[in-house]
C-alpha positions in Angstrom: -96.1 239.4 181.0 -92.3 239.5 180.4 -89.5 240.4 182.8 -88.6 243.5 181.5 -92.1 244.8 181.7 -92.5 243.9 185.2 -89.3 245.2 185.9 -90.7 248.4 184.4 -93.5 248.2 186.3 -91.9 248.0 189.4 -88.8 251.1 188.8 -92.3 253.4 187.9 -94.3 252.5 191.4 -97.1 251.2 189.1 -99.3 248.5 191.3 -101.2 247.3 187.9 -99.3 245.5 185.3 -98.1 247.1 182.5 -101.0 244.8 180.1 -103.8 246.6 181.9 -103.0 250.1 180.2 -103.9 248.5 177.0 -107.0 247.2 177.1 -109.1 249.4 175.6 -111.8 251.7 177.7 -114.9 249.9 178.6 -118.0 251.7 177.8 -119.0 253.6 181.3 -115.2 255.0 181.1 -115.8 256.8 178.1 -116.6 259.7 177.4 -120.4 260.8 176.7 -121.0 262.5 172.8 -121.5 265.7 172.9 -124.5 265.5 171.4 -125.8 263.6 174.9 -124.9 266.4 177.2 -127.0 269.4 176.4 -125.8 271.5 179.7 -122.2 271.7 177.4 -124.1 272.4 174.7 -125.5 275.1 175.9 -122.4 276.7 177.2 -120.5 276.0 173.8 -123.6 278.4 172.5 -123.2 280.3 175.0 -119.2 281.3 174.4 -119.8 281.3 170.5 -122.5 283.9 170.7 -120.4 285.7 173.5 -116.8 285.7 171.5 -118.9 286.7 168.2 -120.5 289.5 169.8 -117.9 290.9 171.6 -115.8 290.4 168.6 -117.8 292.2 166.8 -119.1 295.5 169.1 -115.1 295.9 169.3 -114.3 295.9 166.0 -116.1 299.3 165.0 -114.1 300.8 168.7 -111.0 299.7 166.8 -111.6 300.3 163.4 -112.7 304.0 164.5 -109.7 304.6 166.4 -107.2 303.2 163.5 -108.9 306.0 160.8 -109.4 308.4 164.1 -113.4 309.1 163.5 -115.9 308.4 166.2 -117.7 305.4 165.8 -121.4 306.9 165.0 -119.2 308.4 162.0 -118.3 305.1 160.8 -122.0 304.8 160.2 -121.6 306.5 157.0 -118.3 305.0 156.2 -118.2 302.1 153.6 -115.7 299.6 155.8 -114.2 296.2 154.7 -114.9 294.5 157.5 -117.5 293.7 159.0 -120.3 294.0 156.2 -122.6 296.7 155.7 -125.9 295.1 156.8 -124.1 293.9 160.0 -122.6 297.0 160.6 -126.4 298.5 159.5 -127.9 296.5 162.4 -125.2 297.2 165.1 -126.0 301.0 164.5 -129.4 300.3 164.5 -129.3 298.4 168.0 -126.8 300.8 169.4 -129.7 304.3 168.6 -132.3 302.2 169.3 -131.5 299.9 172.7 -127.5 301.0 173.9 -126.8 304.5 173.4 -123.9 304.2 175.7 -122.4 301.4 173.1 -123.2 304.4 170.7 -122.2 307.3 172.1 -118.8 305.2 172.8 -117.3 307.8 175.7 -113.6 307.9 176.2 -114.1 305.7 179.3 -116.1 303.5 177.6 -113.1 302.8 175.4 -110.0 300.8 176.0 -107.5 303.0 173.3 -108.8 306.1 175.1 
């Protein structure tokens, strides 16, 4: 090691020379692959499905309030986004399993 790294060393507090940083990770320091940990696998599911969901339930609540319809109106509205056999199935779940998500009160809603 030369002087000016162990000078370095030394001004920083380090107790490990400055050559040790460089070695490169052995193989119980790194990292696992994703593909070896399924409990993170299943929570990357879990916040994709979650995010895309809520994404998409709140889009109709926004898109309603921007052309100032209620959302079971927007059933029979051809929108750009999202497309019409998504939208087809949200209304279809929202009759069928959530009328609340349906009916979409005022305090149900966050523009209300």
């Amino acid at each position: 090691m030369s002087k000016s790294k162990e000078v370095r060393s030394a001004q920083n507090g380090d107790k490990a020379p400055v050559a040790a940083v460089d070695k490169p990770l052995a193989a119980a320091d790194r990292p696992l692959p994703l593909s070896s940990r399924s409990v993170d696998i299943l929570l990357a599911f879990w916040f994709l499905l979650f995010a895309f969901s809520t994404t998409f339930t709140d889009i109709h609540n926004f898109t309603a309030s921007i052309k100032g319809v209620t959302v079971p109106e927007l059933e029979h509205m051809e929108l750009v986004y999202p497309p019409k056999f998504l939208t087809d199935l949200y209304f279809r779940w929202a009759r069928t399993v959530d009328p609340l998500l349906y009916a979409n009160p005022v305090w149900w809603s966050v523009d209300g």
